[in-house]
TITORPA-530924 format. One line per 8 residues: number of its first residue (from 1); their letters; for each residue x, y, z of N, C-alpha, C. Coordinates in steps of 0.001 Angstrom, whole numbers, plus 500000, padded with zeros to 6 digits. Example, Ala and Ser with C-alpha at 12.3 -4.5 7.8 and 13.67 -1.06 7.14 Angstrom:
% residues 2
1) as) 513190,494310,507800,512300,495500,507800,513200,496700,507800  512850,497750,507080,513670,498940,507140,512900,500030,507870 .
This chain:
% residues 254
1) xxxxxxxx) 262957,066518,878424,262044,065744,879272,261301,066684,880220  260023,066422,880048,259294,067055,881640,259229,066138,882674  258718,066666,883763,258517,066213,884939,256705,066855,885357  256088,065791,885234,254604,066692,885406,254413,066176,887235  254177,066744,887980,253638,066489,889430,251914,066906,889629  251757,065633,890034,250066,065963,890478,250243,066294,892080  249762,067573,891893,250402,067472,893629,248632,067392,894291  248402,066673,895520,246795,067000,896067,247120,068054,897076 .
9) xxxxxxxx) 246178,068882,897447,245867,069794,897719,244871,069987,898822  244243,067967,899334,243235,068040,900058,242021,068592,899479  241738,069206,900428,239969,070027,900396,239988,071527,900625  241644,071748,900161,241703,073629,900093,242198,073767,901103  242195,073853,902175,242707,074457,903616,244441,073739,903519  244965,075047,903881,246951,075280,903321,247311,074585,904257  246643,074240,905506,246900,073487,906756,246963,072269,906422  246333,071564,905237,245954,070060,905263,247121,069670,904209 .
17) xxxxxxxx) 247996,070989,903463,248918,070040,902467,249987,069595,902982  250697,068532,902573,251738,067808,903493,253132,068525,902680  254272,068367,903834,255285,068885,903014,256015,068441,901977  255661,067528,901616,256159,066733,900275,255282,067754,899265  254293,068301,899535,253472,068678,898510,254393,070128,898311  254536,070905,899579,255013,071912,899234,256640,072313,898934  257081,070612,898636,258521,070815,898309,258000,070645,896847  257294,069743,896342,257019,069969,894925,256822,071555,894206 .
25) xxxxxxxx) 256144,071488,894906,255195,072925,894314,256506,074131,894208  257366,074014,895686,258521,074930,894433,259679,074595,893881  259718,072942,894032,260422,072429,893004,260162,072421,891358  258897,073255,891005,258390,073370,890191,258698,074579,889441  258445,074008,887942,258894,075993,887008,258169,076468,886922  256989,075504,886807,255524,076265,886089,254971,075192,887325  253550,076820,887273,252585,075543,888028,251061,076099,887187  250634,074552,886727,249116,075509,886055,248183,075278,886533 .
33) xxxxxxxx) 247668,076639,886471,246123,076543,887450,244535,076540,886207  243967,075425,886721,243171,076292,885265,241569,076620,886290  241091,077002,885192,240089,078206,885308,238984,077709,884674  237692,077689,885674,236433,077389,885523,235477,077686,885006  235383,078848,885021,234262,079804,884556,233791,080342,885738  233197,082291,885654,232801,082846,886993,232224,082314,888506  231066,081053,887692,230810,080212,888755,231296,079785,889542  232288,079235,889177,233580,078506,890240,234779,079295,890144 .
41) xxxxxxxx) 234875,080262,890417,235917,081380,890045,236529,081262,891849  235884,080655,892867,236260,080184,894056,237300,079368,894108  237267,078689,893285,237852,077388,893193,239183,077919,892616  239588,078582,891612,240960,078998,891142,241559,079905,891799  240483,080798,893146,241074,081572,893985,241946,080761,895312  241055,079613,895441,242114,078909,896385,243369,078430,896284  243362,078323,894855,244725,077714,894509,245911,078648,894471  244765,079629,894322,245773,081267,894056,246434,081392,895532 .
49) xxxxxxxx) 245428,080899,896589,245982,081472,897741,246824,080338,898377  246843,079586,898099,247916,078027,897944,249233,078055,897594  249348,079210,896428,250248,079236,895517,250948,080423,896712  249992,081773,897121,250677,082905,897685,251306,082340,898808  250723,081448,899510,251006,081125,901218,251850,079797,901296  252455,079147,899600,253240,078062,899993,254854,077993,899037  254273,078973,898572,255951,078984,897142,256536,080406,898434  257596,079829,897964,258610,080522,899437,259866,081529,898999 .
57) xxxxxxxx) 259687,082402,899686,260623,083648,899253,260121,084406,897473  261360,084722,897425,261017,084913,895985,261575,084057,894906  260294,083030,894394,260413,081915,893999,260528,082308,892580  260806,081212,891745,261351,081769,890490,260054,081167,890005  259218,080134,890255,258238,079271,890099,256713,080439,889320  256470,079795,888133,255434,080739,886905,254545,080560,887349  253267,080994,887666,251966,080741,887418,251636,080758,886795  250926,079436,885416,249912,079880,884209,248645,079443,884423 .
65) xxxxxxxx) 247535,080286,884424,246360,080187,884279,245892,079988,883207  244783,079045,882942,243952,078637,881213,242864,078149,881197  242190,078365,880590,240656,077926,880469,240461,076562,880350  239960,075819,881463,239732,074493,881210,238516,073886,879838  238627,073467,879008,237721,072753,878073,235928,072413,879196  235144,072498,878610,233924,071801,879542,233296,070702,878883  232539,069914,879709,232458,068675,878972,230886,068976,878649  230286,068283,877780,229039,068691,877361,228187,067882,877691 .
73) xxxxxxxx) 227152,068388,878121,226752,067501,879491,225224,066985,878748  225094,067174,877789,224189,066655,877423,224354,065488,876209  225431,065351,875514,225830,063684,875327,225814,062879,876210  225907,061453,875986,226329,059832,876552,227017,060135,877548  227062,060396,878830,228172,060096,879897,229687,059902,879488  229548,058761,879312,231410,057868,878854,231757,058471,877922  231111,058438,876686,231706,059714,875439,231803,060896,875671  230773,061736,876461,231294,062820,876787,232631,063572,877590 .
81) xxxxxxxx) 232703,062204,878480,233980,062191,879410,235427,061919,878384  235192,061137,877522,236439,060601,876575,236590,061732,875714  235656,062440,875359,236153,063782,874487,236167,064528,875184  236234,065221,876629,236313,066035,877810,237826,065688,877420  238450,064952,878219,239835,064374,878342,240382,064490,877414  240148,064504,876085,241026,064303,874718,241422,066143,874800  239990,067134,874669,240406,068075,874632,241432,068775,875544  241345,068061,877394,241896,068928,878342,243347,068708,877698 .
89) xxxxxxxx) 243758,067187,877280,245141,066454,876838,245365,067739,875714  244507,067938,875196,245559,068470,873611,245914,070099,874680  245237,070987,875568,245731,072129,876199,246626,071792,877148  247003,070875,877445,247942,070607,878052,249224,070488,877652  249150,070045,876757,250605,069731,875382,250941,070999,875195  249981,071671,874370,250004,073352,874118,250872,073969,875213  250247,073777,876884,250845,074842,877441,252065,074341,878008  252524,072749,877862,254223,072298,878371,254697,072964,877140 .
97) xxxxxxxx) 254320,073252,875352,255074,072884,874612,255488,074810,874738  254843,075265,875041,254645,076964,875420,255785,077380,876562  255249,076692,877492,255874,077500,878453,256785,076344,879210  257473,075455,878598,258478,074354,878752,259455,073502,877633  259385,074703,876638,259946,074237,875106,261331,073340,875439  262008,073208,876276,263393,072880,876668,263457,072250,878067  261694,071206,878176,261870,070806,879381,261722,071543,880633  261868,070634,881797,261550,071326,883055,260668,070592,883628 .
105) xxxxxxxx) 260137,071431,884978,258808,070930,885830,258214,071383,885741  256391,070894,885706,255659,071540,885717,254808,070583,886580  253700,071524,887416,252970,070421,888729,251633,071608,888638  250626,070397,888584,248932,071092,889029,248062,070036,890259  247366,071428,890597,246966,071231,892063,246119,070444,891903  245577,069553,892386,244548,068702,892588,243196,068466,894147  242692,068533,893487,242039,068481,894797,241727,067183,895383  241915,066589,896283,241697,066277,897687,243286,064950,897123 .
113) xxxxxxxx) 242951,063889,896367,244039,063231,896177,244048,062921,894643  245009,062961,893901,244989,062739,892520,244895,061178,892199  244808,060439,893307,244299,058494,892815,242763,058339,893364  242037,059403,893871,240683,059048,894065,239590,060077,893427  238561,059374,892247,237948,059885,891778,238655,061462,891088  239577,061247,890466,239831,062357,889827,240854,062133,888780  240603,062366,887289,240831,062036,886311,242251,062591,885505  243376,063816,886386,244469,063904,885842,245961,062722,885593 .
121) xxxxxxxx) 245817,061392,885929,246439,060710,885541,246050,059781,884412  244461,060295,884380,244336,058989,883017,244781,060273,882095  244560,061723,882107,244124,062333,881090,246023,062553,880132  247140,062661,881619,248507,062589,881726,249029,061330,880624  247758,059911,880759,248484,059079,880229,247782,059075,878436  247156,060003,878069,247094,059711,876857,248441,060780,876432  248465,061861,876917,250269,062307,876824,251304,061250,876389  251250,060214,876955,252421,059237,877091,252108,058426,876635 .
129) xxxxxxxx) 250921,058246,875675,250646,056811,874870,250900,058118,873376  250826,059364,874240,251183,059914,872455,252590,059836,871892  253526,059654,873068,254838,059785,872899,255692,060867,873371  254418,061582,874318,255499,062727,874660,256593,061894,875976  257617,063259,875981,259199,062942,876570,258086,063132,877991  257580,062904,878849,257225,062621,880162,257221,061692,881339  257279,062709,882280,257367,061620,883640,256575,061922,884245  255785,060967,885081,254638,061230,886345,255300,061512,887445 .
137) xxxxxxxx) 254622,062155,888333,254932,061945,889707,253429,062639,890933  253564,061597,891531,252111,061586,892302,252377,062283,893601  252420,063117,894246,251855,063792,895816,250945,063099,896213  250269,062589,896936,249529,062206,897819,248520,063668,898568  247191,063142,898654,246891,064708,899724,245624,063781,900463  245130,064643,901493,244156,064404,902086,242860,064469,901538  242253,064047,901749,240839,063326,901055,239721,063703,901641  238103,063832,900656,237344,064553,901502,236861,063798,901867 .
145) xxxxxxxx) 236574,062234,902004,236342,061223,902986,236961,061561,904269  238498,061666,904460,239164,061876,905544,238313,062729,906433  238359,064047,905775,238189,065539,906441,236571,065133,907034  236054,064480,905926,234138,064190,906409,233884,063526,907570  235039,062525,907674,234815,061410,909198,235878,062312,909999  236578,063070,909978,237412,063657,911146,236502,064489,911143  235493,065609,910791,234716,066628,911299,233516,065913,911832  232928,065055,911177,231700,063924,912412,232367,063135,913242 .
153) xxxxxxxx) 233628,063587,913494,234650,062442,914802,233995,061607,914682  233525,060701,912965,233508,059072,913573,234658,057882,912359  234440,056900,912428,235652,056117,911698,234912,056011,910437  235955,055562,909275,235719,055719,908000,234603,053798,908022  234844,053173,908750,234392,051628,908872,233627,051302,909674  232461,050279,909933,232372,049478,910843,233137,048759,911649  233023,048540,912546,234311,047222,913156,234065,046006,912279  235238,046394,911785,236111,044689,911180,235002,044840,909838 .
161) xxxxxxxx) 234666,046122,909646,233844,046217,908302,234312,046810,907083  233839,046411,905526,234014,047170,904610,233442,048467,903961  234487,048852,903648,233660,050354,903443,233856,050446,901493  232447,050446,900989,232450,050302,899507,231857,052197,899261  233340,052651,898557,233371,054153,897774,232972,054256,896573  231864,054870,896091,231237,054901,894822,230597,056289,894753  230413,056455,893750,229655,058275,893096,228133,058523,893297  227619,059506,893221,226163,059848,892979,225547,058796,891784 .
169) xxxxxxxx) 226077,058934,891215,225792,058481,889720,225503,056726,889856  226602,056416,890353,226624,054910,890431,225606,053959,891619  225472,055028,892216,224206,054898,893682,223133,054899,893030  222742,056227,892372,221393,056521,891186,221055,054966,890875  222222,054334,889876,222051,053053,889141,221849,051797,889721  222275,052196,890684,222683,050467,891007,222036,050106,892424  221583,051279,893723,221037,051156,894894,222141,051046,895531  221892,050392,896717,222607,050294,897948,223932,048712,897612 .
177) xxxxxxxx) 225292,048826,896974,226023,048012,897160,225882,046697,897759  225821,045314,897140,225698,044066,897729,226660,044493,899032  226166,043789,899946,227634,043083,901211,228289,044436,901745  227620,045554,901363,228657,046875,902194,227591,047226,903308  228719,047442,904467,228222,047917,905424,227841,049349,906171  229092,050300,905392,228971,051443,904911,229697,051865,903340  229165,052395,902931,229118,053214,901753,229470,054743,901405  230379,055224,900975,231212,056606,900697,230887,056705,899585 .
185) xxxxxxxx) 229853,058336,899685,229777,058637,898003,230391,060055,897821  230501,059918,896512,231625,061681,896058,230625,061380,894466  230986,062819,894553,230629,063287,893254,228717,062720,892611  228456,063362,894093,226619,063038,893659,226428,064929,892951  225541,064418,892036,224926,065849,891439,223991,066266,892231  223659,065932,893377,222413,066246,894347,221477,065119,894498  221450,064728,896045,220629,063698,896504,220534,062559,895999  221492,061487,895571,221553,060232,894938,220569,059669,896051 .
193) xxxxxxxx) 221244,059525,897461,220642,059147,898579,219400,058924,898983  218295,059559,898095,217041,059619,897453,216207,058634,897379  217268,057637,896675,216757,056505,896130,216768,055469,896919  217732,055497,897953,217838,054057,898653,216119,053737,899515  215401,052984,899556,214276,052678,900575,214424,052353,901580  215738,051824,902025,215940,051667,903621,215950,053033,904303  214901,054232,904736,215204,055204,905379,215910,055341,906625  216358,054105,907230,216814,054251,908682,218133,053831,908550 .
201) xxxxxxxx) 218697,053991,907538,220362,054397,907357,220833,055823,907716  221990,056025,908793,221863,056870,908797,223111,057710,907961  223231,058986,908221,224041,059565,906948,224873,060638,907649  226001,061021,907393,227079,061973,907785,227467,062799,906339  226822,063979,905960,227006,064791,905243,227707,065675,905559  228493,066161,904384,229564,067904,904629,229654,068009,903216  229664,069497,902904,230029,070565,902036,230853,071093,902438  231811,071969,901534,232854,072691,901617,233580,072317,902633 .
209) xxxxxxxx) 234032,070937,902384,234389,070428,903655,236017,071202,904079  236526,071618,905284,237267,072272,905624,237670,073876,905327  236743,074349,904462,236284,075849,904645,235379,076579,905404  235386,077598,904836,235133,078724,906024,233623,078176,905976  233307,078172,904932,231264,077976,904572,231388,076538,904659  231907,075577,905547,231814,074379,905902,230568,074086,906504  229952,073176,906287,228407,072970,906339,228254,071511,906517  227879,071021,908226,227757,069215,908152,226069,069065,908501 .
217) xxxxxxxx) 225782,067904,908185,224509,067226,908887,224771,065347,908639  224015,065776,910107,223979,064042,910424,222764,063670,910575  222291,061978,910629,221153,062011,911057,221110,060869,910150  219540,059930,910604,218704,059151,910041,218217,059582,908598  218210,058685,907855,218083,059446,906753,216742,060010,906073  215775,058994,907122,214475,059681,907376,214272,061000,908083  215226,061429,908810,214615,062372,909842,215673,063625,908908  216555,063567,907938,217475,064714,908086,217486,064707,906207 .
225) xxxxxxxx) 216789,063763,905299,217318,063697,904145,216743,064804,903448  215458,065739,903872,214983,066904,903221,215565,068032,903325  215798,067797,904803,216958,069119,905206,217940,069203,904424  219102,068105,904299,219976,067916,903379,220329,068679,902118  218839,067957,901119,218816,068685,899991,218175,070158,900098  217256,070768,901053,217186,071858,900630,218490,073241,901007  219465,072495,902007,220420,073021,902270,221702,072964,901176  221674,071722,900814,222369,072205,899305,221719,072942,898515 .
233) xxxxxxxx) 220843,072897,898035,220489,073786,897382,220465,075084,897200  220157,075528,898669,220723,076671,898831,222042,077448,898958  222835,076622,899458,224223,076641,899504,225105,076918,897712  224381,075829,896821,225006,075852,895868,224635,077129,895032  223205,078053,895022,222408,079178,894658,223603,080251,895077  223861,080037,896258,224188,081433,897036,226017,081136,896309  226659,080207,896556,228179,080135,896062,227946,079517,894535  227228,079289,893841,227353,078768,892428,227855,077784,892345 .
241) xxxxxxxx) 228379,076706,893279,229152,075697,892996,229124,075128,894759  229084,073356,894746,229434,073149,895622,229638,071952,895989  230747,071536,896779,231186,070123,896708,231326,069285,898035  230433,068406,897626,229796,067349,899183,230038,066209,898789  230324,065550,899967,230643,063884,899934,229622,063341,901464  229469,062254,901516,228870,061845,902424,228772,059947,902646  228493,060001,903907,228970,058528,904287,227212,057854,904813  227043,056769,904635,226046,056067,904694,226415,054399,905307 .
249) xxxxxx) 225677,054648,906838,226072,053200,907336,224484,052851,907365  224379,051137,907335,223278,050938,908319,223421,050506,909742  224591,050289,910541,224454,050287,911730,225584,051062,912288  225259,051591,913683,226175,052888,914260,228109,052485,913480  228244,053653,913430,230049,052913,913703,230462,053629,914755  229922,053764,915778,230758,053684,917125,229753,053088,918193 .
């Protein structure tokens, strides 16, 4: 039997993982990190430094690194994502059946929380509709919603309001959510926010949220939405990669 742990990891900063996370992590035999491509070669260094500054003493705990599969971004969305996942599932099998032939733990880092917007438990459960000997187990971590309203010190809600969380993608499609009063988006490919016509919403943006190249803007979304994008833009040129979430009310929340 394995034991797979999704442990979250937050938004990178070793300060934000909770200690449940870091009893996993060296309750663990293996921990796998996988690997992006040079572009995001940032991204597997944090984990690296996650791994140096939280596995304790001299831990018996493996590091395996592996090339993550990429999804091909120029098919159908949903199909591309369903054969993304099929492939990450079959390297995953490979590397428990490799480097866990006789069982054990094995736990990968996740970023911000492994139940929001992030796809290692569906990808875990075609594992377990295949029949492998597995067990889940979820860590909890901090979220880049969290980190986005604790660095604009304001609340994730309106008073006594709902707050509707949705993607770049789904904003693109659909506009501004019936009945929400504020709105949390993750995983925009750049400027969904674009589209809405109410310009006097205003907006609480961050990149690299809780790193060193941490980068916020606030503002009306008339007065700050050009700035925005040409600051990602640049941001993402200069680091090759870069990951923003942002909150959208139409009236103050404080």
């Amino acid at each position: 039997m394995i034991e797979l742990a999704f442990i979250g990891i937050g938004t990178g900063n070793p300060e934000h993982v909770t200690l449940a996370a870091v009893r996993a992590l060296n309750a663990a035999d293996v921990v796998l990190l996988p690997r992006k491509g040079e572009s995001k070669a940032d991204l597997i260094d944090l984990r690296r430094l996650l791994c140096d500054e939280l596995l304790e003493g001299e831990s018996p705990t493996r590091i395996i690194e592996f090339d993550l599969p990429t999804r091909d971004g120029e098919a159908p969305y949903l199909g591309a994502v369903n054969d993304w996942h099929a492939a990450i599932a079959a390297v995953w099998a490979q590397l428990l059946d490799e480097h866990l032939p006789d069982g054990g733990r094995a736990a990968m880092l996740v970023w911000g929380d492994p139940s929001l917007y992030d796809s290692s438990l569906r990808i875990a459960k075609r594992l377990l509709d295949a029949g492998r000997a597995l067990t889940v187990n979820v860590i909890p971590g901090i979220t880049s919603l969290q980190v986005l309203t604790a660095e604009h010190r304001i609340p994730l809600n309106a008073l006594a309001g709902a707050v509707h969380i949705t993607t770049g993608r789904r904003l693109r499609e659909k506009g501004w959510p019936t009945d929400a009063e504020t709105v949390a988006v993750m995983l925009d490919s750049g400027g969904a926010f674009s589209v809405l016509e109410d310009k006097h919403v205003h907006i609480w943006w961050g990149a690299y949220l809780s790193m060193e190249k941490q980068c916020l803007i606030e503002g009306r979304l008339k007065d700050v939405e050009q700035q925005i994008l040409e600051r990602r833009t640049a941001l993402r040129d200069q680091h090759g990669w870069i990951m923003d979430s942002y909150l959208l009310a139409r009236e103050p929340l404080l």
